[in-house]
KOLGU-401006 format. One record per residue (C-alpha): residue in one letter; x, y, z. Coordinates in steps of 0.1 Angstrom, whole numbers, padded with zeros to 4 digits, always signed. Example, Ala and Ser with C-alpha at 12.3 -4.5 7.8 and 13.67 -1.06 7.14 Angstrom:
A+0123-0045+0078 S+0137-0011+0071 
//
This chain:
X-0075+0524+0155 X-0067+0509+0123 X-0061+0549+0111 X-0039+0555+0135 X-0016+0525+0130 X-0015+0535+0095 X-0002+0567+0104 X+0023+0556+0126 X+0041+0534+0104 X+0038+0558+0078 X+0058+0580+0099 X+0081+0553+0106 X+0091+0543+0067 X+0126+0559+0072 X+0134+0537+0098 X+0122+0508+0078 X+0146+0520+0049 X+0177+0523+0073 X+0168+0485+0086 X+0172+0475+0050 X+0204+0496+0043 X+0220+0484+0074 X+0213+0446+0068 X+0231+0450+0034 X+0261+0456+0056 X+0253+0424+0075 X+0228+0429+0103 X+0221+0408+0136 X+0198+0410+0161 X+0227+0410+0184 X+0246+0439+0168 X+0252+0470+0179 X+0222+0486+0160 X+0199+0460+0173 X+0185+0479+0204 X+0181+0514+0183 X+0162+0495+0154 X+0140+0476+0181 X+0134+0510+0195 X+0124+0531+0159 X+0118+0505+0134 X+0083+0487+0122 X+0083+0452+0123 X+0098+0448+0091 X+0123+0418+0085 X+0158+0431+0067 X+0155+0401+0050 X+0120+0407+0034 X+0130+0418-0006 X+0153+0385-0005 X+0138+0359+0009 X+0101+0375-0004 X+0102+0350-0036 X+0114+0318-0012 X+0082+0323+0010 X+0061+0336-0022 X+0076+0299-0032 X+0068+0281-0004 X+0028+0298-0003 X+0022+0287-0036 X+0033+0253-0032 X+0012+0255-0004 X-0020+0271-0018 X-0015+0242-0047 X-0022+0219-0017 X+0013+0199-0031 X+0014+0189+0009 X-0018+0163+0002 X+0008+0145-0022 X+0033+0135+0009 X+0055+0166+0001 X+0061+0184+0033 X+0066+0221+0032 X+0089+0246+0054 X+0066+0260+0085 X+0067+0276+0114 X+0038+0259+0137 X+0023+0284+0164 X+0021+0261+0197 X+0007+0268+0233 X-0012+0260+0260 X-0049+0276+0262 X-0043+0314+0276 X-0007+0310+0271 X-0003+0346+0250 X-0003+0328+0215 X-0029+0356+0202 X-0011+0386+0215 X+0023+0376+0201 X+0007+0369+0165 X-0012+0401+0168 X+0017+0420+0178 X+0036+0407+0144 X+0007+0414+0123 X+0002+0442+0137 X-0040+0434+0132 X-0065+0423+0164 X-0072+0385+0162 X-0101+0368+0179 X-0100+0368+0213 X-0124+0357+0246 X-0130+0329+0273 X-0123+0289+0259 X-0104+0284+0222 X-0103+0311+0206 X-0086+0292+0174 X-0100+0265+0162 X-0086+0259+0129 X-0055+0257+0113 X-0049+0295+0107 X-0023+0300+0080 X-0011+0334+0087 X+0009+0352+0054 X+0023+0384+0070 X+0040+0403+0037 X+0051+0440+0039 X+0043+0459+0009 X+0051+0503+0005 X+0016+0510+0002 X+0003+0525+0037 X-0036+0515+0032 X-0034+0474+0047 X-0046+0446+0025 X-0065+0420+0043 X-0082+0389+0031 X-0097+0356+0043 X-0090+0324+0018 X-0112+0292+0029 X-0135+0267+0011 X-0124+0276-0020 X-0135+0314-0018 X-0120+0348-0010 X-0130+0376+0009 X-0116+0407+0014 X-0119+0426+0048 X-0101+0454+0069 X-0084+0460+0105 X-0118+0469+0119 X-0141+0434+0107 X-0109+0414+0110 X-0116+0395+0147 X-0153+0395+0133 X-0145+0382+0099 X-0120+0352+0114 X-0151+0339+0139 X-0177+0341+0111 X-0152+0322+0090 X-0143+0295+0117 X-0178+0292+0124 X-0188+0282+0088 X-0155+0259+0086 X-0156+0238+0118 X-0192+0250+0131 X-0210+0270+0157 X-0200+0252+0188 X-0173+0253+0202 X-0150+0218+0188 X-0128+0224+0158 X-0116+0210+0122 X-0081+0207+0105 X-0096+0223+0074 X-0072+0256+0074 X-0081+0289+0070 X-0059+0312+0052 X-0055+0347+0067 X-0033+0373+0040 X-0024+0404+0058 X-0004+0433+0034 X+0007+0458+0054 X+0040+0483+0055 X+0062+0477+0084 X+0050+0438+0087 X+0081+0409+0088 X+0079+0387+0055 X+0065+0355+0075 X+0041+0326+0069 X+0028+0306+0101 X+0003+0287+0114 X-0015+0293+0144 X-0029+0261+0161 X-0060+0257+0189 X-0046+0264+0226 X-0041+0228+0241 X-0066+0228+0269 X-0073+0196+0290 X-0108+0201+0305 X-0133+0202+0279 X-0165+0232+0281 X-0199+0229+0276 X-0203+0226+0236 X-0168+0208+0231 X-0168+0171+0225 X-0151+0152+0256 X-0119+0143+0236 X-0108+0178+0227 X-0076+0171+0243 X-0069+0142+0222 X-0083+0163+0186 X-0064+0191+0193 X-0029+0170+0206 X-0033+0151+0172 X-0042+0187+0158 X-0005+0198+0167 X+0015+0163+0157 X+0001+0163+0128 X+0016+0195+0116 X+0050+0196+0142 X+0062+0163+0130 X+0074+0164+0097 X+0111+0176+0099 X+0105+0207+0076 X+0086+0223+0105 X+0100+0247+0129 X+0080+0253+0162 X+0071+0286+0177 X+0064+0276+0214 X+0046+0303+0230 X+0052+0296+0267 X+0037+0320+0297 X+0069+0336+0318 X+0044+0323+0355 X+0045+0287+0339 X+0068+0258+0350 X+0081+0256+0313 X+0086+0216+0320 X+0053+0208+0326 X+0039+0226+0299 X+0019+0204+0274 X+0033+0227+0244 X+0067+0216+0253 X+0059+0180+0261 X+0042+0177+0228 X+0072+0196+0205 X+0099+0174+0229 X+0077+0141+0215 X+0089+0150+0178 X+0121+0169+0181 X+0138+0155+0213 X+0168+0182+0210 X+0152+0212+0203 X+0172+0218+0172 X+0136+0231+0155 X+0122+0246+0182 X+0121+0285+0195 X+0105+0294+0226 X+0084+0329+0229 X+0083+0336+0268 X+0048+0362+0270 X+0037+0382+0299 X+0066+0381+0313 X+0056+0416+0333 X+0037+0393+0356 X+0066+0369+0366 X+0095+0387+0364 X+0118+0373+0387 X+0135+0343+0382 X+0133+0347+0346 X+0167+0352+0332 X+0175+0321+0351 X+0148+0299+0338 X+0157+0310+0301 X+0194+0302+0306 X+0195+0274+0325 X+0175+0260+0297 X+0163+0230+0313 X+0137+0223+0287 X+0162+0223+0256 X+0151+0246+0231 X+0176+0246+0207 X+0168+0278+0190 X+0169+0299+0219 X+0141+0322+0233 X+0124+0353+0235 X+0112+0373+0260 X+0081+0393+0253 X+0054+0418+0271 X+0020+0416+0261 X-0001+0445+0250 X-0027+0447+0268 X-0064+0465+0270 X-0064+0497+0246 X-0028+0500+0240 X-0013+0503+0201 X+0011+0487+0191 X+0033+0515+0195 X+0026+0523+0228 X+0028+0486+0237 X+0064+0484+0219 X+0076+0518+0238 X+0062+0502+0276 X+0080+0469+0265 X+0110+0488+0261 X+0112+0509+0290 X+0103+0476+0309 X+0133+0461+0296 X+0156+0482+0305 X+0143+0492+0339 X+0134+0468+0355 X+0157+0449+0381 X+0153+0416+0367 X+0141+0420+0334 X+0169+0443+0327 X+0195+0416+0329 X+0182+0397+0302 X+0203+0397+0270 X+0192+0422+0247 X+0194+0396+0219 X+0167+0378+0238 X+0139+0402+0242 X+0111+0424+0220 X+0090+0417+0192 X+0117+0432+0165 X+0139+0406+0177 X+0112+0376+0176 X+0104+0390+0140 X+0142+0389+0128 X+0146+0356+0145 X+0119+0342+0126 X+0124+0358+0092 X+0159+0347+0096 X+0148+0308+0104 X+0128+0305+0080 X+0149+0317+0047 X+0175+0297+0062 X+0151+0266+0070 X+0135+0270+0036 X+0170+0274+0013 X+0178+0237+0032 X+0147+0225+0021 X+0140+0235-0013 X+0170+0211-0031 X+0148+0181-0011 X+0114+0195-0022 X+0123+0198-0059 X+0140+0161-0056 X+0111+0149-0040 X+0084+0164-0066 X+0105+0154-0095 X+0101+0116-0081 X+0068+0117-0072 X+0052+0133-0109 X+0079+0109-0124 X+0055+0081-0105 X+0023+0092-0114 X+0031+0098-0152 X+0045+0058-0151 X+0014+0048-0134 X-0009+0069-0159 X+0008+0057-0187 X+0003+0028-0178 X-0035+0026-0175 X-0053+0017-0204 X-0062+0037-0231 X-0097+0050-0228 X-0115+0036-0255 X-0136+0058-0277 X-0149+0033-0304 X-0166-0003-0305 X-0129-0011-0327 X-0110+0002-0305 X-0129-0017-0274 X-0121-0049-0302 X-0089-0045-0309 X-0082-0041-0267 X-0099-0076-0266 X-0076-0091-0292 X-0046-0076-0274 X-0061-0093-0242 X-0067-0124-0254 X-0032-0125-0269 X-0010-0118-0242 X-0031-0143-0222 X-0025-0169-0250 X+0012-0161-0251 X+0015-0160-0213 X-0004-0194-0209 X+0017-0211-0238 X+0051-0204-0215 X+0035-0215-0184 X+0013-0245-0196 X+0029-0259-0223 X+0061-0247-0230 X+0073-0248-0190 X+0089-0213-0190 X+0080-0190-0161 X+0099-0159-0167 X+0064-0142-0156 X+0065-0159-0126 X+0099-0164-0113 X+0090-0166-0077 X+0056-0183-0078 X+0058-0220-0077 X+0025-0222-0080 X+0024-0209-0115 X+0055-0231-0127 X+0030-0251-0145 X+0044-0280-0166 X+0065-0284-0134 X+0034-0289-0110 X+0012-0312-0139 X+0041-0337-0137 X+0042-0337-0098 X+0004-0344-0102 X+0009-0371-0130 X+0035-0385-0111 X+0017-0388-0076 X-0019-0407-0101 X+0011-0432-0109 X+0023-0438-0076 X-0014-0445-0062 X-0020-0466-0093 X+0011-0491-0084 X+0007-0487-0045 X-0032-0496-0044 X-0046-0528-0034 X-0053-0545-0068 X-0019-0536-0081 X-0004-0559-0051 X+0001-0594-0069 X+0010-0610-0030 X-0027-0600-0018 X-0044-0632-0012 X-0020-0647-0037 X-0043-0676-0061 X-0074-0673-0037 X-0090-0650-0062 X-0082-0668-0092 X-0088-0700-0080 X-0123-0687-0069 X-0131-0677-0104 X-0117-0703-0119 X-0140-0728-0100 X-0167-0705-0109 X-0157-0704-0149 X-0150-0737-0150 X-0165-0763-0179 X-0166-0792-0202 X-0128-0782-0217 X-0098-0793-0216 X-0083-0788-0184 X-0051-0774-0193 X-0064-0742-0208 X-0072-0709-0186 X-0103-0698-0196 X-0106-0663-0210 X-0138-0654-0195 X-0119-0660-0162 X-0095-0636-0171 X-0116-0607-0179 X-0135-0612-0147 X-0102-0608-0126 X-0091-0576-0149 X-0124-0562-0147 X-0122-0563-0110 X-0091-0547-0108 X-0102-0520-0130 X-0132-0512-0111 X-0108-0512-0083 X-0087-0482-0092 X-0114-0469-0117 X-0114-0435-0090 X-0079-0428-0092 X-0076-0416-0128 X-0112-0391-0123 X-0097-0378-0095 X-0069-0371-0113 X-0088-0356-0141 X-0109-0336-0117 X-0077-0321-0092 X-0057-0314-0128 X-0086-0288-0146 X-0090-0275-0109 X-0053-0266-0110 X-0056-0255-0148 X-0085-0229-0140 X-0070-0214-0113 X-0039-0209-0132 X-0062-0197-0162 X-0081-0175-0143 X-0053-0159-0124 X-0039-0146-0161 X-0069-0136-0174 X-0079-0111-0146 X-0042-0104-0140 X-0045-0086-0180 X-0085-0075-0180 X-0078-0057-0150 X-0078-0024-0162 X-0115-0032-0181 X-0141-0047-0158 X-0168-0057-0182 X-0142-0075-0200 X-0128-0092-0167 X-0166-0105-0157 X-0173-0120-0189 X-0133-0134-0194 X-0138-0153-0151 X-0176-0168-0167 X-0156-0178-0196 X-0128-0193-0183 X-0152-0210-0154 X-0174-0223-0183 X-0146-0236-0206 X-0128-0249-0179 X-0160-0274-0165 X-0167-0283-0200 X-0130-0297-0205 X-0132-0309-0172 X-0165-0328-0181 X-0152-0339-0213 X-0116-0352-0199 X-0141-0377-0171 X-0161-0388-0197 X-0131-0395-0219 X-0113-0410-0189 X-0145-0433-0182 X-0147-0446-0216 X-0112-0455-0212 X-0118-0473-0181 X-0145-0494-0197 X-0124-0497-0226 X-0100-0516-0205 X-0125-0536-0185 X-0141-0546-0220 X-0114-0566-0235 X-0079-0573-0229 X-0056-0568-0263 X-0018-0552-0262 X+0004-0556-0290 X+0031-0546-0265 X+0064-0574-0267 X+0066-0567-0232 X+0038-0584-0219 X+0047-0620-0234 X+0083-0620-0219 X+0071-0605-0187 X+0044-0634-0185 X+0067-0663-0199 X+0101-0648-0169 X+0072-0650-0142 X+0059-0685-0156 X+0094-0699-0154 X+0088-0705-0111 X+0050-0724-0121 X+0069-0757-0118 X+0091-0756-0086 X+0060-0732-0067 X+0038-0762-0072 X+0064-0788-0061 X+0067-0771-0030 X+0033-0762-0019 X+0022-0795-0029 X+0058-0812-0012 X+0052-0792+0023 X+0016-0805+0022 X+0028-0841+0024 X+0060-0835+0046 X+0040-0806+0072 X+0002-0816+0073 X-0030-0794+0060 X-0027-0770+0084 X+0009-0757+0085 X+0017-0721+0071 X+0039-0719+0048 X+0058-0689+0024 X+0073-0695-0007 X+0092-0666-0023 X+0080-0663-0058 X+0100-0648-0087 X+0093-0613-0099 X+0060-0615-0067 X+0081-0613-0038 X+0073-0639-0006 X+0039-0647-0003 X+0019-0675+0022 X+0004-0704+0006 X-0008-0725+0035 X-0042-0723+0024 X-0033-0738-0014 X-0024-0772-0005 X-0063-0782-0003 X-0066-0781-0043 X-0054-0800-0067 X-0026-0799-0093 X-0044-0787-0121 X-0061-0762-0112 X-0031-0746-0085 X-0013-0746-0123 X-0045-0729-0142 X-0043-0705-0108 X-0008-0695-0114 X-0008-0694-0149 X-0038-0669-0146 X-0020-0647-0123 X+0013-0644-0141 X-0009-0639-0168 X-0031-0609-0147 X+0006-0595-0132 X+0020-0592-0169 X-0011-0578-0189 X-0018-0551-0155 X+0019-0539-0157 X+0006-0529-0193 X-0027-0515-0183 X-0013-0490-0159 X+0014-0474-0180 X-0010-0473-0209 X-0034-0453-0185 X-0007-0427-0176 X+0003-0426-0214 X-0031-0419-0223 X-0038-0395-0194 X-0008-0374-0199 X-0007-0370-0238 X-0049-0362-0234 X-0038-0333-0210 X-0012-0318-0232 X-0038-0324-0262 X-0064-0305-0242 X-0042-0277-0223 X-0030-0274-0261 X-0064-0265-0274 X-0078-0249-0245 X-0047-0221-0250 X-0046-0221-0288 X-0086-0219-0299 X-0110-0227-0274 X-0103-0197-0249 X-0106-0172-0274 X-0136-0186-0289 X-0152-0189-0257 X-0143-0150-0243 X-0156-0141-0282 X-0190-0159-0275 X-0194-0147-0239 X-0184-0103-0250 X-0210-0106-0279 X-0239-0123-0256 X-0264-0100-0260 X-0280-0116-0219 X-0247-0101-0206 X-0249-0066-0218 X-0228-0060-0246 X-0193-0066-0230 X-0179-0050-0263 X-0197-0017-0258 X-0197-0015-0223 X-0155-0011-0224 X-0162+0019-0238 X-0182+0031-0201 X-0149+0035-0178 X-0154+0018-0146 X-0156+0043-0114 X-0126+0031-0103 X-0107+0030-0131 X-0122+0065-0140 X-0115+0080-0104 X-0079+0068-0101 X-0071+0087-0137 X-0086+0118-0128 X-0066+0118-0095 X-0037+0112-0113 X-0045+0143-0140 X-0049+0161-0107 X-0018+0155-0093 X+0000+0158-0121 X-0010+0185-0132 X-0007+0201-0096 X+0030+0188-0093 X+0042+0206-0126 X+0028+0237-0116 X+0046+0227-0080 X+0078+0224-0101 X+0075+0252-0122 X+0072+0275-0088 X+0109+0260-0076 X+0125+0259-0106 X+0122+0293-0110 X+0132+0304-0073 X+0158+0279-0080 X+0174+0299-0104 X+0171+0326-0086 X+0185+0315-0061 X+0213+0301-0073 X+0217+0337-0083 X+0212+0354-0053 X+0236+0325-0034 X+0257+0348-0015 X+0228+0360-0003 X+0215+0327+0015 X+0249+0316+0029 
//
């Protein structure tokens, strides 16, 4: 059979030759020459030496797999229901026998490249897997099973890996399409029970993308609405502007027909075509000769528009499609590559350098530790945030003072800093305690210690907690820099997080310690050579006089029992009831020690605060400028962690995947570019050609 084909479109290269000449003088299907060229030509496209190098174009990209890299290509998708005629229609263009039987007969993706070439001995080949085979009319059907089966299996479910079918034959259009698995509902032994869904996913997947034009093979006997083809291309192109229907067997249903196509209830923007199958032992000649007499005869089939009907018409239509489909395309596709290898070049060029020497792995590590150091200075000592414009949280200097601020606040507002609570009880207790054989108009020092020591004790938890919440803030900050620049080199970014961890709990151990030797510092002995505290104490002591008047006045006038308040200077009102029971001298030793106590504490807590704030900036200060390189130093060169020096030069898989990918892509988008530059500029060349 595949002999006699040959034959017949060797006879028929005249007619092929006049197609050509006539399209130079501006051929449509729906001219005047249309039925005689349906009639005597081959299947050959009058648009095939021009828009040859657009689809060569468009195969290449394809074959280059540019498609994985979101870059969507011109195609014409083969849709239909299971038994719907896909197969005869595809065989009748390639003029070749495809698989065919009970169930789904595709099952993957076949990418069909129909090119016409002079020679009269066909060219056939099968590309999937990576590998090539060569084959002939006769093994085709046998070659296309064996090669589904080895790409989605023996049973009978599918795959979206595609396989690639080039046919090279005279008298063939100049087309590219894929063929998709017939959507069938009701799944057969050997196919998994969501076939429907596979194969429905199957067919979005590749009618979605706006660059696709749909060939909807429809059966003439078939309410075209309810068709699950046409449901599924009406889900992605709602006005059919993409869409052509092929209406097959049309032999079986004739009547009603020209009505159905015209009325076009199902809106297929691209129009349709009527078509006859071939059937049992027929050529393709004999099939094209019974389609035409069938045509033209009969009663209702004859009616149709001329323009509508025969496999030379579908082939023009489509030829015709997809030059024009792939001339709107191809200014997008070169836009779209040029952005997307402009991406991937920024992103490799911005990976790091692989290392290839233990100095080159060092001076990475310098470079690391610097930028850290400089990023750390803005952010923890010098309050700039130009890094971090919209993260509060690494506004440093800003968020330290908040902190500072709020260890102040719950300094003044605690218990022992309130000089009302139980106003003289507590210093009269101590005094009766630390009382001797003096004179009695002194206030005893060891009396005042106790009282500030109790104090101090009292709030000795505020400035550790404070110590503690501030290096828990400075490590997070620190860490978040560190593995913000090591993350490129995992080796160095485990041993930077120990050593940040580590140096951060041995400055946080050191600030407690220092803070606690402060506190007993202050509970040891009271000294300030600050003015403030002797004209603090001698204002306050200026009320010692009248305060005793009264309480001891309101005792006579008001009993033991009555409740008073007296408002005190620089104290504020306070209840001294319970004073009127002891006696002058030692209400006046009382007093004296709590102005005293309310004076001296006034200097304790902003000495605290002094201390703790210019001991943070002393520590952040070293911390940035010596301790956190010395300590990333000492943890790359421990020889229990590895060697983090020598193991930069072992890429991580990650690291070493993603660049590879990248090489990939690249290098698979400039050989994209290269293929539509040039049919750019030949197009560009050829314009009148493509208007």
């Amino acid at each position: 059979m595949g002999g006699k084909r040959t034959q017949t479109d060797s006879g028929s290269r005249s007619s092929s030759s006049s197609i050509l000449q006539d399209d130079q003088e501006g051929f449509s299907p729906t001219s005047s020459n249309a039925l005689v060229l349906v009639q005597n030509a081959p299947i050959v496209s009058s648009y095939n030496e021009r828009i040859r190098p657009m689809l060569d174009a468009i195969d290449k990209l394809r074959n280059l797999m540019v498609m994985e890299e979101g870059i969507q290509l011109p195609t014409i998708v083969v849709v239909g229901d299971q038994s719907s005629g896909k197969s005869s229609v595809l065989e009748s263009l390639a003029g070749i026998n495809l698989p065919r039987g009970w169930g789904i007969c595709t099952r993957v993706p076949l990418i069909m490249r129909l090119q016409h070439h002079s020679d009269p001995e066909p060219e056939l080949s099968l590309e999937y897997n990576g590998r090539v085979e060569h084959t002939d009319e006769d093994n085709i059907s046998d070659d296309i099973v064996n090669a589904t089966n080895l790409i989605a299996g023996d049973s009978k479910g599918i795959s979206d890996t595609p396989l690639t079918l080039l046919v090279k034959k005279n008298g063939v259009p100049d087309l590219t399409m894929v063929d998709l698995p017939g959507i069938t509902r009701v799944p057969v032994r050997g196919q998994p029970e969501n076939i429907y869904d596979q194969i429905k996913d199957m067919i979005r997947k590749y009618i979605k993308p706006e660059e696709s034009i749909i060939l909807n093979v429809l059966s003439a006997s078939a309410d075209f609405s309810t068709c699950e083809s046409i449901s599924l291309s009406r889900s992605v192109d709602k006005i059919g502007e993409r869409t052509l229907a092929v209406v097959t067997k049309v032999d079986m249903a004739p009547e009603g027909l020209l009505e159905k196509v015209t009325a076009d209830d199902v809106h297929i923007g691209l129009g349709y075509v009527c078509l006859r199958n071939r059937i049992r032992d027929e050529t393709y000649e004999e099939a094209r000769t019974i389609a035409d007499r069938l045509f033209e005869t009969d009663p209702f089939l004859s009616k149709i528009d001329k323009s509508m009907v025969g496999i030379q018409v579908l082939a023009d239509k489509l030829v015709q499609i997809q030059a024009a489909s792939i001339a709107r395309n191809l200014p997008d596709i070169v836009k779209k590559i040029n952005v997307k290898l402009n991406s991937y070049l920024s992103e490799l060029n911005k990976m790091p350098k692989k290392l290839s020497s233990v100095a080159e792995a060092m001076t990475a590590v310098m470079q690391i530790i610097g930028t850290s150091k400089e990023s750390l200075k803005k952010i923890l000592v010098r309050g700039e945030f130009d890094e971090f414009p919209d993260d509060k949280h690494m506004h440093c200097t800003a968020r330290l003072v908040e902190m500072l601020n709020k260890c102040s606040d719950q300094l003044h507002e605690c218990n022992e800093s309130d000089p009302k609570s139980n106003f003289l009880k507590e210093e009269i207790a101590i005094l009766e305690e630390a009382k001797g054989i003096t004179l009695p108009n002194f206030v005893p020092r060891n009396a005042f210690l106790l009282v500030l020591q109790g104090k101090v004790k009292g709030i000795s938890s505020i400035p550790i907690g404070f110590v503690e919440k501030v290096w828990s803030y400075i490590e997070d900050v620190v860490l978040s820099v560190l593995m913000r620049n090591t993350e490129n080199y995992y080796h160095v970014q485990l041993c930077a997080r120990r050593a940040g961890h580590n140096l951060i709990e041995k400055k946080k151990e050191r600030s407690i310690n220092w803070m606690m030797e402060i506190v007993e510092m202050e509970k040891l002995t009271d000294y300030t050579c600050n003015p403030e505290y002797i004209s603090e104490w001698h204002r306050l002591m200026t009320e010692q006089e009248t305060f005793i008047k009264k309480v001891l006045q309101d005792y006579q006038i008001l009993g033991r029992d009555a409740k008073i308040n007296i408002n005190v200077e620089g104290i504020g009102m306070v209840e001294v009831g319970g004073l009127r029971k002891y006696p002058q001298v030692l209400l006046s030793q009382a007093f004296d020690l709590k102005m005293r106590m309310t004076a001296y504490w006034n200097v304790v807590l902003k000495r605290l605060i002094d201390i703790m704030a210019l001991h943070l900036q002393l520590s952040v200060s070293n911390l940035v400028n010596k301790d956190m390189e010395i300590e990333i130093m000492n943890e790359l060169l421990e020889p229990n962690h590895g060697g983090g020096i020598e193991r930069m030069l072992e890429e991580p898989p990650s690291i070493a995947v993603k660049r590879q990918k990248l090489i990939k892509s690249i290098k698979k988008l400039k050989e994209s570019k290269e293929v539509v530059c040039k049919i750019m500029d030949d197009r560009f060349t050829h314009a009148d050609y493509l208007v």
